[in-house]
C-alpha positions as YAML, in Angstrom:
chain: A
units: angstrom
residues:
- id: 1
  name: UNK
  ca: [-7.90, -6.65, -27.84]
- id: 2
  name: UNK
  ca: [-10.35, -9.63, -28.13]
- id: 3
  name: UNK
  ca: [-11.83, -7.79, -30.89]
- id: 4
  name: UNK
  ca: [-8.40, -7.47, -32.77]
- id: 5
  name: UNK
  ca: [-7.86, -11.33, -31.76]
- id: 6
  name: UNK
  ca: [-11.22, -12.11, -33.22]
- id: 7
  name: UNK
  ca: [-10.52, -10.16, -36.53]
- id: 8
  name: UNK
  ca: [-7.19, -12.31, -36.87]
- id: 9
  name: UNK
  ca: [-8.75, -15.52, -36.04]
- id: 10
  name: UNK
  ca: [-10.60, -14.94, -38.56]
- id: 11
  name: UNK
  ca: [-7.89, -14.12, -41.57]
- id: 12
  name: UNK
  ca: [-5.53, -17.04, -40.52]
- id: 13
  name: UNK
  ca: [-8.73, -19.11, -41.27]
- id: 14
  name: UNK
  ca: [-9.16, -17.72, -44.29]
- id: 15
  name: UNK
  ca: [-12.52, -16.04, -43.73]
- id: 16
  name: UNK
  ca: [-13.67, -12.96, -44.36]
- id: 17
  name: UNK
  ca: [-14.30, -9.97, -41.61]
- id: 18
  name: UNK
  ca: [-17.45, -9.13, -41.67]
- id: 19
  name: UNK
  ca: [-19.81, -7.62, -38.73]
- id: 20
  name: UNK
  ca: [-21.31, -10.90, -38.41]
- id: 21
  name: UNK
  ca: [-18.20, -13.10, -37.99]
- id: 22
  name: UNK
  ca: [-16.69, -11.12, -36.15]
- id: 23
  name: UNK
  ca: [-19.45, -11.18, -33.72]
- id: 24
  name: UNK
  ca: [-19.52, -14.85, -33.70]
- id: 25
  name: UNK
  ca: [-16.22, -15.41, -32.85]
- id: 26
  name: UNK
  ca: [-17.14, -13.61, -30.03]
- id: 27
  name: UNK
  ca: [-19.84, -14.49, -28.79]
- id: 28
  name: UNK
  ca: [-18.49, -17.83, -29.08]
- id: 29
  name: UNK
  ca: [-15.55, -17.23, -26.81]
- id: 30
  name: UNK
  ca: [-18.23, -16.17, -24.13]
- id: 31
  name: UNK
  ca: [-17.57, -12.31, -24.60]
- id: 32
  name: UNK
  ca: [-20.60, -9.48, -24.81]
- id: 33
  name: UNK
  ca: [-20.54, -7.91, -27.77]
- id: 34
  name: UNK
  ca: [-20.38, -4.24, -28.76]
- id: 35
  name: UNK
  ca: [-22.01, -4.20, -32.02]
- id: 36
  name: UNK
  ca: [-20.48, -0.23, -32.16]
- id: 37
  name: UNK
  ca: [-17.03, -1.69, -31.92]
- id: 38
  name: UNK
  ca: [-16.99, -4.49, -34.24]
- id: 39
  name: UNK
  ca: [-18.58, -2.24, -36.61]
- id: 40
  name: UNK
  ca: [-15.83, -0.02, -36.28]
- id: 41
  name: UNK
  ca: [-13.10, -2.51, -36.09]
- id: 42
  name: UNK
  ca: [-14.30, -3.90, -39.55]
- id: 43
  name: UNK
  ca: [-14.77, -0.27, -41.35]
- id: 44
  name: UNK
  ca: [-10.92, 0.22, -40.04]
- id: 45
  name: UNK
  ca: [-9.71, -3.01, -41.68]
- id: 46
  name: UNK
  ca: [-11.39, -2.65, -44.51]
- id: 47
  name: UNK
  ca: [-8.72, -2.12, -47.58]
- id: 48
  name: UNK
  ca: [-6.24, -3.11, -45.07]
- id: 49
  name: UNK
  ca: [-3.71, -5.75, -46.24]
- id: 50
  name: UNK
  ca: [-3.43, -8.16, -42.80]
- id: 51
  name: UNK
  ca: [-0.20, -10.12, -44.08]
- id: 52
  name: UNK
  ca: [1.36, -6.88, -44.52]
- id: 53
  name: UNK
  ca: [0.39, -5.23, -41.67]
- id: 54
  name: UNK
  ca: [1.42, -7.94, -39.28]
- id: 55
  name: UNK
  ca: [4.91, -8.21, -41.39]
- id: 56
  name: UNK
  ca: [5.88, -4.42, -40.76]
- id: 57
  name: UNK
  ca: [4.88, -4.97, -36.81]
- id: 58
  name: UNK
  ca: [6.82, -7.45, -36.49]
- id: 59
  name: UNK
  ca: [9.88, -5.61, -38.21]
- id: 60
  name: UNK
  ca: [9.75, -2.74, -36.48]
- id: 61
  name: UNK
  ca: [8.85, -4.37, -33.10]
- id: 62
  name: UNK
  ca: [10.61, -3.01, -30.49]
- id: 63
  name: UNK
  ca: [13.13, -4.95, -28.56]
- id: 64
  name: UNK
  ca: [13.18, -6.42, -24.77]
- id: 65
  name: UNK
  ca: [15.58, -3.78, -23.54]
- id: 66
  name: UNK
  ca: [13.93, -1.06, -24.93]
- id: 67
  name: UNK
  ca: [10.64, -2.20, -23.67]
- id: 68
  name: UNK
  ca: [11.72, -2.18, -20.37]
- id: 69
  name: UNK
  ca: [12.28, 1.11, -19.53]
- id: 70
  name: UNK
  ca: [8.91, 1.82, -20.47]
- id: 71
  name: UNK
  ca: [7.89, -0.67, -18.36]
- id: 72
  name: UNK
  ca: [9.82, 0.12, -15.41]
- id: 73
  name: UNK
  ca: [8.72, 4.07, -15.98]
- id: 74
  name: UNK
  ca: [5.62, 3.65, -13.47]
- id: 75
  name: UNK
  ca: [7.59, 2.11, -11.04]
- id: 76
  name: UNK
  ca: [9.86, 5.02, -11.10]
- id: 77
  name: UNK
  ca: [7.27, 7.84, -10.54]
- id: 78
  name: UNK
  ca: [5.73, 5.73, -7.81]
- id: 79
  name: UNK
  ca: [9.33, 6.03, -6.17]
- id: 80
  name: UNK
  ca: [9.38, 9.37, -6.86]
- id: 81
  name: UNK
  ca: [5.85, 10.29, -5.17]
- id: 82
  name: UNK
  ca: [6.67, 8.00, -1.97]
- id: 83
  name: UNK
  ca: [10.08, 10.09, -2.26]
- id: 84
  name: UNK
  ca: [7.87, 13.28, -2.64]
- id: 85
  name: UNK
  ca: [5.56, 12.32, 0.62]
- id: 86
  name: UNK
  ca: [8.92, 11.44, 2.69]
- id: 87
  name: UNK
  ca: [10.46, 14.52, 2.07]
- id: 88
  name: UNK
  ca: [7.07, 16.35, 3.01]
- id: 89
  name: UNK
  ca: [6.68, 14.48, 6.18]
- id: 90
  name: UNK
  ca: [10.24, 15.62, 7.24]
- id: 91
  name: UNK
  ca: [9.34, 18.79, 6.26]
- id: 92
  name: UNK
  ca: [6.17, 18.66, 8.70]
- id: 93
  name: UNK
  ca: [8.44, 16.95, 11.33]
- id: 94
  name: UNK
  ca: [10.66, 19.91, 11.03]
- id: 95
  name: UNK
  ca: [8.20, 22.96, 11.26]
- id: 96
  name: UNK
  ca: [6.55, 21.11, 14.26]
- id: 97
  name: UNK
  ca: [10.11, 20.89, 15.91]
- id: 98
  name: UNK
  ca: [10.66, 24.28, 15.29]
- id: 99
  name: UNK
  ca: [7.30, 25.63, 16.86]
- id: 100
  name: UNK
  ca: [8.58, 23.56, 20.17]
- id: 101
  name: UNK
  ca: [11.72, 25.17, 19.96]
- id: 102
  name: UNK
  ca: [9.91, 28.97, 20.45]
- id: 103
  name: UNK
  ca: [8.47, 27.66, 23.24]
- id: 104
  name: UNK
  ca: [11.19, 26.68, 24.77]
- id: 105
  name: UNK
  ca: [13.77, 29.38, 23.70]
...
């Protein structure tokens, strides 16, 4: 993302996106550089309108509410593995009650 950032610094400044820019925005926020990805972060913005771009994201951004399902969605299969585990454990619980009972029967 802090190449993204860097790239949009950049246009609301009015400057171009170049390798080099690009790399001094960053460097100048304190971050290492991966010459591979701002090279390919410029190449894929290259010919692209910015104004527009950000325009359509923010029209077609989706809401809070539907965001949150999404969000909640890892919560829900952790409660579904500690569900999983609980219902093996019985299971276990079960099987070792059952060996006692052959003893005993």
């Amino acid at each position: 993302m802090q190449y993204v950032y860097a790239a949009l610094l950049l246009h609301s400044a009015g400057k171009q996106i170049t390798e080099k820019e690009v790399s001094a925005v960053l460097k100048s926020a304190g971050v290492q550089v991966d010459e591979a990805r701002v090279k390919a972060l410029v190449a894929t913005l290259d010919g692209v309108n910015i104004d527009e771009a950000i325009a359509k994201s923010v029209a077609v951004a989706p809401s809070a509410p539907a965001a949150a399902p999404q969000a909640e969605a890892p919560a829900a299969a952790q409660a579904a593995k500690k569900e999983e585990k609980k219902e093996e454990e019985e299971k276990k619980e079960e099987e070792s009650l059952a060996g006692l009972g052959a003893l005993f029967g």
